[in-house]
N, C-alpha and C positions, 0 to 999 in steps of 0.2 A: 559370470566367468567361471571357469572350470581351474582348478589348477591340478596338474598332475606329478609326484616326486616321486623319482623311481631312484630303483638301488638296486645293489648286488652284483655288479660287475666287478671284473678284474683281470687279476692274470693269472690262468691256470696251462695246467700241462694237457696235452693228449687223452684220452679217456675221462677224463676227471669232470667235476658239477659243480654247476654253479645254479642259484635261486635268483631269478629276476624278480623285484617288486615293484608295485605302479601305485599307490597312494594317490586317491580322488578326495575333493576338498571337496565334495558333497556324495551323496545317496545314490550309492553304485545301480537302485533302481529306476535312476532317471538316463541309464544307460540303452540304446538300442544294443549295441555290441560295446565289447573290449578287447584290445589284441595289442598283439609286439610285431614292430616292422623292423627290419635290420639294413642297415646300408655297409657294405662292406667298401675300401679305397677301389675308386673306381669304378666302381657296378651302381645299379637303379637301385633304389629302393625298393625290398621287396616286403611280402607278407608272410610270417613266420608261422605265428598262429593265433584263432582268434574264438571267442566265446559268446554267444546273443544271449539274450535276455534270457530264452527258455533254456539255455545248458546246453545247445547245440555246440560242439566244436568242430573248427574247420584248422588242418595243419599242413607246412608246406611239404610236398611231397620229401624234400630234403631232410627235414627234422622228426616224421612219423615214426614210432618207433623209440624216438630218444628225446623228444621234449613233450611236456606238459601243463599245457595250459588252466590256469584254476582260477577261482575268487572267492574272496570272504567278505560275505553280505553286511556281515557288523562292523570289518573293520576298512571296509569300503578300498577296499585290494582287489587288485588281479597281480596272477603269480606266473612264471615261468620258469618251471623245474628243467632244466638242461642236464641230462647224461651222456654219457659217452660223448663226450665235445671232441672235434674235429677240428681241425689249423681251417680251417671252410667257412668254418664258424663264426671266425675273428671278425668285427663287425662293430657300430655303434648301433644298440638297441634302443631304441623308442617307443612307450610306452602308446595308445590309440586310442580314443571314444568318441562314438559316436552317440548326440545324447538327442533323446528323442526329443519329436516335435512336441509333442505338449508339455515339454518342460524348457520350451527355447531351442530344441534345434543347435547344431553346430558339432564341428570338426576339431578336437581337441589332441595335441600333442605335449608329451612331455621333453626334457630337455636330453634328454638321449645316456646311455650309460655306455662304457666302453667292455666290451667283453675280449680280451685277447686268450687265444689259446696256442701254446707254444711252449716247447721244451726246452 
C-alpha cells in the first residue's frame, strides 16, 4: 500500500500563495507520474498538474502561468507552489500516483486538502 499526507491548504485572499504538499510512504521512484487533482462544489474532478518520472510537467491550461509543480526525491514529496490564487481556485486538492508496474501497479490518492480563496 501507498500512503499519501498532504498539507498546506487553507484560507487565503485574492492574489496570495499557498504550498501544497503530498508526502509518499515509500520511494517517490517507484512513481510513473505525480500530480494534484482539484474538485471544486459541484464540478468533475479535474487535473491541475502533473510530473512523470523523467521531469516532464503537464498543467491545466487554467493554472499555467501561476502554479508549480515540484518534488524532492529525498524527502519523497511532490509540491504545488500556487500564485496569484483566484476565488476559481477554491476547491478540495488531492494529492495522485500512479506507481509503476514493476513495483505493484496501482492508483493512489491522498485524503484531499481544502484550499479556499476569498476576501
Amino acid at each position: 500500500q501507498v500512503q499519501l499526507v498532504e498539507s498546506g491548504g487553507g484560507l487565503v485572499q485574492p492574489g496570495g500563495s499557498l504550498r501544497l504538499s503530498c508526502a509518499a510512504s515509500i520511494s517517490i521512484f517507484n512513481f510513473y507520474v505525480m500530480g494534484w487533482y482539484r474538485r471544486a462544489p459541484g464540478e468533475t474532478r479535474e487535473l491541475v498538474a502533473e510530473i512523470h518520472s523523467g521531469g516532464i510537467t503537464n498543467y491545466a491550461d487554467s493554472v499555467k502561468g501561476r502554479f508549480t509543480i515540484t518534488r524532492d526525491n529525498v524527502k519523497n514529496t511532490v509540491y504545488l507552489q500556487m500564485n496569484s490564487l483566484k476565488p476559481e481556485d477554491t476547491a478540495v486538492y488531492h494529492c495522485n500516483v500512479v506507481r509503476k508496474s514493476d513495483y505493484g501497479g496501482g492508483i493512489y490518492w491522498g485524503q484531499g486538502t481544502q484550499v479556499t480563496v476569498s476576501s
